[in-house]
PLY file of the C-alpha trace (Angstrom):
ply
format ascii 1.0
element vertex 234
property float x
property float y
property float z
element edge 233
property int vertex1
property int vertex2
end_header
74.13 43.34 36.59
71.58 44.99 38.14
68.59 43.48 40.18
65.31 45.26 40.05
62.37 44.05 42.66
59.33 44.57 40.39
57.02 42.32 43.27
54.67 44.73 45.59
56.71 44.75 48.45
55.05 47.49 50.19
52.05 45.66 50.69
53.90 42.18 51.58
55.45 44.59 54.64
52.18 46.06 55.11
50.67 42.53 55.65
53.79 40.94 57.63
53.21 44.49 59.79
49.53 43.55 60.06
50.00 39.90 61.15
52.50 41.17 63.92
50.52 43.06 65.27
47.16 40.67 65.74
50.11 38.24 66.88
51.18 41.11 69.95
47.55 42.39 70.35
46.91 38.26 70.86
49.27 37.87 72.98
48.32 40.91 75.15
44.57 39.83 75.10
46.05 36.87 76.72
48.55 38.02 79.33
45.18 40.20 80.27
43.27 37.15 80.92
45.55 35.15 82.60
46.49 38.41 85.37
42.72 38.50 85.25
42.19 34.99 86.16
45.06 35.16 89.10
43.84 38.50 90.35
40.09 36.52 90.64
41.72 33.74 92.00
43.92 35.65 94.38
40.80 38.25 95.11
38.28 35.15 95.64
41.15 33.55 98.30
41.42 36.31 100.41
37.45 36.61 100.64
37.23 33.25 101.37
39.59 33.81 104.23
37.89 36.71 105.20
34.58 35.00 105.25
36.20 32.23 107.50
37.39 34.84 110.11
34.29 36.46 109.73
32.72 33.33 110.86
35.04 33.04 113.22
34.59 36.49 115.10
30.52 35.91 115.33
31.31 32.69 116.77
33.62 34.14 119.50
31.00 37.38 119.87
28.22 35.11 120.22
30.33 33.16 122.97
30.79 36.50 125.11
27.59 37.56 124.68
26.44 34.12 126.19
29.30 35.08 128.85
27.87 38.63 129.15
24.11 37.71 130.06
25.46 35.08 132.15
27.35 37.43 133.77
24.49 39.78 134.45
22.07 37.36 135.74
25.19 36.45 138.48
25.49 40.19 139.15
21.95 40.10 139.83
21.76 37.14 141.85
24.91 38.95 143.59
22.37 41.95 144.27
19.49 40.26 145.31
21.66 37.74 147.59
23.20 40.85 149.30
19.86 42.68 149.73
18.62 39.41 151.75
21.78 39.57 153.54
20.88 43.40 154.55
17.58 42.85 155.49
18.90 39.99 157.60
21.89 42.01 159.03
19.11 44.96 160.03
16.73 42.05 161.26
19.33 40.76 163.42
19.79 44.28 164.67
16.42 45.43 165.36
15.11 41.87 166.49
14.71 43.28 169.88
14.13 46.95 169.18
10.30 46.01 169.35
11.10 44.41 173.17
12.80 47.70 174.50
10.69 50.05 172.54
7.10 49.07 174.23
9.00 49.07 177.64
10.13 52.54 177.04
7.15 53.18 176.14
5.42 52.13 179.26
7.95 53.83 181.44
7.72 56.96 179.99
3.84 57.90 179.37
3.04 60.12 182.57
-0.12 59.76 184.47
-2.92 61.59 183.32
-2.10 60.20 179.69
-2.84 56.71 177.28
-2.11 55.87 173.69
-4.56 55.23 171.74
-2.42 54.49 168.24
1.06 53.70 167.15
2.55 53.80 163.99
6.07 52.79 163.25
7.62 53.11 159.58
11.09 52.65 159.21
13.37 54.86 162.15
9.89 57.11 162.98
7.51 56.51 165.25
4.08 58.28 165.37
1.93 58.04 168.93
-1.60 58.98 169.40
-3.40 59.26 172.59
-5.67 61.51 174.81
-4.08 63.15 178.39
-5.15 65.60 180.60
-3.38 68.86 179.88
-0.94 70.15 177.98
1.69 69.95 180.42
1.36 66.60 180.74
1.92 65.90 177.30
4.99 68.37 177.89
6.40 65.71 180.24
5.55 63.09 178.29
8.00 64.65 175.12
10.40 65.08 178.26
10.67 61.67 179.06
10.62 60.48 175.42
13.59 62.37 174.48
15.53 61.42 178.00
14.75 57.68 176.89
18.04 55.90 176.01
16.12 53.91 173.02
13.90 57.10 171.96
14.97 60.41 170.17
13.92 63.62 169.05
10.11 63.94 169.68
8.17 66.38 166.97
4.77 67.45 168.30
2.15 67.65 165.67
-1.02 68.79 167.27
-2.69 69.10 170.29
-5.78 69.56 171.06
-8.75 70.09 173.84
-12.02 67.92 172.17
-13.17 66.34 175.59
-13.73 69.51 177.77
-15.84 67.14 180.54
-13.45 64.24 180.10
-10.44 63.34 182.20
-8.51 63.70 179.57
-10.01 66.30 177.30
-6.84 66.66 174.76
-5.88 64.67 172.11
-2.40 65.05 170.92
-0.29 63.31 167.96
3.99 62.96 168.97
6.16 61.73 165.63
9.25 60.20 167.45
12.49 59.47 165.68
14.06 56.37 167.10
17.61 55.73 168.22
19.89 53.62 168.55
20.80 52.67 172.31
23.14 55.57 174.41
25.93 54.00 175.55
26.33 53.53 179.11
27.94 56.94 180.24
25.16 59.19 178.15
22.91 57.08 179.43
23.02 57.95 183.11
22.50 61.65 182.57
19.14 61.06 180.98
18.19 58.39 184.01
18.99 62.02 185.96
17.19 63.69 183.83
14.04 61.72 183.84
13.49 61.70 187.35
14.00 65.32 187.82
15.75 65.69 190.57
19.54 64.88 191.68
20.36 62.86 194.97
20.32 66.33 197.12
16.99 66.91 195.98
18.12 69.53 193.81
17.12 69.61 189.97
18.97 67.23 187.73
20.96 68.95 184.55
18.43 66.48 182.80
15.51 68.63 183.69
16.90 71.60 182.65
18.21 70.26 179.49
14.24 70.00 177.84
14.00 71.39 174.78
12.45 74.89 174.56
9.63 74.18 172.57
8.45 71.77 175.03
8.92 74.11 177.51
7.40 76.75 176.07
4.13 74.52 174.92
4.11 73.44 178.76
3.67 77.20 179.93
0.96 78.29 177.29
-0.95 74.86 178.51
-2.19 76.69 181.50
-4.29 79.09 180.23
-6.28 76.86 178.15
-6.55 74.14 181.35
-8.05 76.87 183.96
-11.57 77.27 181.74
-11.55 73.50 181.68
-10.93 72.99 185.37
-14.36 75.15 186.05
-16.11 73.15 184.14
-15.68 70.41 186.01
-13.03 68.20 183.81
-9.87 67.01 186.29
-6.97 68.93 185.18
0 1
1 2
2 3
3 4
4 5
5 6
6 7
7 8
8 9
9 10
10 11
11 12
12 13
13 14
14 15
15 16
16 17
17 18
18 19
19 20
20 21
21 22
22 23
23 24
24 25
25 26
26 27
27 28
28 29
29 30
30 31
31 32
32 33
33 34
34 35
35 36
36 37
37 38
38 39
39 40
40 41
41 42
42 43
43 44
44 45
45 46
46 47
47 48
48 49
49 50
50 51
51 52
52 53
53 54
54 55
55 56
56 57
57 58
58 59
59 60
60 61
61 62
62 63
63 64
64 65
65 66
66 67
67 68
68 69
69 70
70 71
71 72
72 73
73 74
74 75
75 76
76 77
77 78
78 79
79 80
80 81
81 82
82 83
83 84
84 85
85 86
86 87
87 88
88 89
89 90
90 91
91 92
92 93
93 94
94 95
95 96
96 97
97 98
98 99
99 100
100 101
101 102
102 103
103 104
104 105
105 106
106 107
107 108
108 109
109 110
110 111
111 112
112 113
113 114
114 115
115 116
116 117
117 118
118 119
119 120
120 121
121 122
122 123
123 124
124 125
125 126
126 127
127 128
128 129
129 130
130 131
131 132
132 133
133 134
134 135
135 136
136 137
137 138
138 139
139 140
140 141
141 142
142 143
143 144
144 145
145 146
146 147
147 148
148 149
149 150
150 151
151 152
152 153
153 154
154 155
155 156
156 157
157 158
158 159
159 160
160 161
161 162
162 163
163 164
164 165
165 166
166 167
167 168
168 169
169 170
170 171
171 172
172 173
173 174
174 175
175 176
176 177
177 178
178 179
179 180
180 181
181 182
182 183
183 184
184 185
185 186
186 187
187 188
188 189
189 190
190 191
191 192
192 193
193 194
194 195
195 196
196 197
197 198
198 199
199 200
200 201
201 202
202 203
203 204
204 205
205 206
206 207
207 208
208 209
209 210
210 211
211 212
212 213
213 214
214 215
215 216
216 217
217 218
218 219
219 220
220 221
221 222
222 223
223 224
224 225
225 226
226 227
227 228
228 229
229 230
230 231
231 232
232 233
């Protein structure tokens, strides 16, 4: 015999359809939150570890920058320490540059001439004074530049403001200092200072004057004859 379904099956499998799927899209609302919760949990562990080597890393930064400023105050200490120990190096070897340079200076300046001012800053030396001609302040660059603890001598003016004095002109010498000669150059300028070799012959040092001296020696005679006549000693 035959069987005939007379029940509304097509809306029985539309329902059982219906319930499976609210069952799947419930069990796919909660696989989503539970890979939401471990990604938040897995996301919020890795911050926290970043945090903590973030921590870390300012820590350690502010440690070298401690090291770094410490650092630079030694390096400065280091600079100041080594500028004291340069002064006191040059101190120890200029302590008696003063000693040799006033004897020089009193066995060079030539009769008929006097300082009236010196100036020394750093390796230059400026003299001021008053002498009697020209050529007198000639040989006194002479004698300067033969000195063993003397050097070049620049002559910066010259001039004739005492006509009735004994020493009408007043002249203005910037000498650079030297360090000592040794020995051997030494003797040649001795030579040359005194003029004269031990024939009685001119010494190479005489000869060896600079030409601007010389030259400044031989226009001093002109202006010294008018002064002669009128009465100052030339």
């Amino acid at each position: 015999m035959a069987r005939i379904n007379l029940l509304p099956w097509r809306a029985e499998r539309r329902e059982q359809r219906k319930r499976e799927f609210f069952m799947q899209l419930g069990a796919a609302a909660l696989a989503a939150i539970v890979v939401a919760g471990l990604w938040y949990l897995f996301m919020d562990a890795r911050i926290s570890n970043q945090n903590g080597r973030n921590d870390y890393l300012s820590g350690e930064i502010k440690q070298l920058d401690a090291k770094i400023t410490e650092i630079k105050d030694l390096q400065k200490t280091k600079s100041q320490l080594l500028a004291r120990k340069q002064i006191i190096e040059q101190l120890q070897e200029n302590r008696a540059q003063m000693v040799h340079l006033f004897d020089e200076l009193v066995k060079t300046i030539p009769d008929g001439a006097r300082l009236t001012s010196l100036k020394q800053n750093n390796q230059t030396l400026t003299l001021d004074g008053v002498a009697q001609s020209n050529a007198t302040v000639a040989e006194y660059m002479r004698r300067i530049e033969a000195s063993p603890w003397l050097g070049s001598t620049d002559l910066i003016k010259t001039e004739n403001k005492h006509g009735d004095s004994r020493t009408p002109y007043e002249f203005e010498l910037v000498v650079h200092l030297d360090k000592p000669k040794t020995d051997a150059s030494a003797a040649p300028a001795a030579a040359g200072s005194s003029g004269t070799d031990d024939s009685g012959a001119p010494a190479a040092g005489a000869s060896a004057a600079p030409a601007a001296s010389a030259a400044m020696a031989e226009a001093a005679a002109k202006p010294a004859a008018p002064a002669s006549k009128g009465g100052a000693a030339q």
